[in-house]
N, C-alpha and C positions, 0 to 999 in steps of 0.2 A: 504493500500500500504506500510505502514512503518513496516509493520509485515511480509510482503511478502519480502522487500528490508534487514532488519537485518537477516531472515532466509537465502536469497542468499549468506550474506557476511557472517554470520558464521559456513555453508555450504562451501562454496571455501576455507574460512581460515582451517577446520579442514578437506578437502581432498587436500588441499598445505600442510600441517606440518606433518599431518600423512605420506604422502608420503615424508617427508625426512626423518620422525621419519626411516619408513619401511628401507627408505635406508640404514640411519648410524648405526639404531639397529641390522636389521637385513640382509638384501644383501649383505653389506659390509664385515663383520664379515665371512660372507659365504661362497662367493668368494675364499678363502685364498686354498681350497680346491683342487682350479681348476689350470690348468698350464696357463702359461700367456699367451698364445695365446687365450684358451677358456673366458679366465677372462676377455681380453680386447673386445674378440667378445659381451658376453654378458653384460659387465656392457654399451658396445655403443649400443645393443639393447635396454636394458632396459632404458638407456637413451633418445634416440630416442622417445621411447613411452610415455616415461613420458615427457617431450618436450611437447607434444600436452595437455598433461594434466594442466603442470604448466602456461601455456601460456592463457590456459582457466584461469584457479582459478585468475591469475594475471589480465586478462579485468574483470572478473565477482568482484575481491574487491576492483578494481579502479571505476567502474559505481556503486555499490551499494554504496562504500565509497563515492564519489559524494553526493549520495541522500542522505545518514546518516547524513554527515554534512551539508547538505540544511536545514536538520530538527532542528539541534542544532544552525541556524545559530545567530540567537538573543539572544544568551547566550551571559551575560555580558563579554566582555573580559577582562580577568584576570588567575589565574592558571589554568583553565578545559580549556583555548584555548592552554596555553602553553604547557600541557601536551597531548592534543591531536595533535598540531602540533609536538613534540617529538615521538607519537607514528607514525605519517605518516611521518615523516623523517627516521624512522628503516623499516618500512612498507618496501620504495622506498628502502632502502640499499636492503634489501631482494632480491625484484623484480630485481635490477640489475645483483645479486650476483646467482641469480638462472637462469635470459638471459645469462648472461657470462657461464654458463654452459652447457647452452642447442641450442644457437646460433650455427650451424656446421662450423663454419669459423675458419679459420686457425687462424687470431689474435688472437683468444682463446685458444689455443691450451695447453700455458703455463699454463695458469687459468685450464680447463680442469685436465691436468696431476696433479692438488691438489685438486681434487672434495671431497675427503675425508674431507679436510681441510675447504675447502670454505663452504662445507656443513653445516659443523658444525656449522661455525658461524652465516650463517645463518637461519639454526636454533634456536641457542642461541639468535638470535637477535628475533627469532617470538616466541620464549618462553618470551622475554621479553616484546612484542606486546599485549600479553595475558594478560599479569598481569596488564600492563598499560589498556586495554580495559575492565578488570573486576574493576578497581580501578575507572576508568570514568564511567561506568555502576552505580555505585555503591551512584553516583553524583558527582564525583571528588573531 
């Protein structure tokens, strides 16, 4: 089961990052093409659709995350808890900063109008989730 539960979460995490990577390397850049009318129609479909996607990968690394640290739970605490509690503090930043984007509510709308922006960082934050999850793999 613990083989079955780390392929889930590192499964979701590499189709949640690919698809920003997809966005900010490549959609965004692409876009620039289109007039804004067309730009806005499809960066809100292709948003829309990725919505359903990130909303998945976000349950499937919060249940599998659950189980991973069930397994680790009798690890002394000391630095491998603080650094894994650091990694699911950016985890969470992520998951907010990706619902704030894909939530259709008008409250967002400002957040929304910087997806390039917001994107980013949340990416930068799951690029740093990475190196923190290879460094605790690694035995902390």
């Amino acid at each position: 089961m613990a083989t079955f539960a780390q392929w889930v979460h590192v499964s979701a995490a590499v189709i949640g990052v690919g698809g920003m990577a997809f966005m900010l390397l490549v959609l965004f850049p692409s876009v620039g093409v289109l007039n804004d009318e067309q730009r806005a129609l499809l960066l809100k479909f292709v948003f829309g659709r990725f919505r359903w996607v990130a909303w998945s990968v976000i349950f499937l690394l919060i249940v599998s995350g659950l189980y991973n640290v069930s397994l680790v739970w009798l690890v002394p605490w000391g630095v491998y808890w603080k650094v894994l509690t650091l990694k699911i503090i950016l985890a969470f930043a992520i998951f907010a900063i990706v619902l704030f984007l894909t939530i259709p509510l008008g409250i967002f709308t400002r957040f929304r109008d910087r997806r390039q922006l917001w994107l980013s960082i949340a990416f930068g934050l799951a690029m740093a989730v990475i190196l923190i999850s290879a460094y605790l793999r690694r035995g902390g």
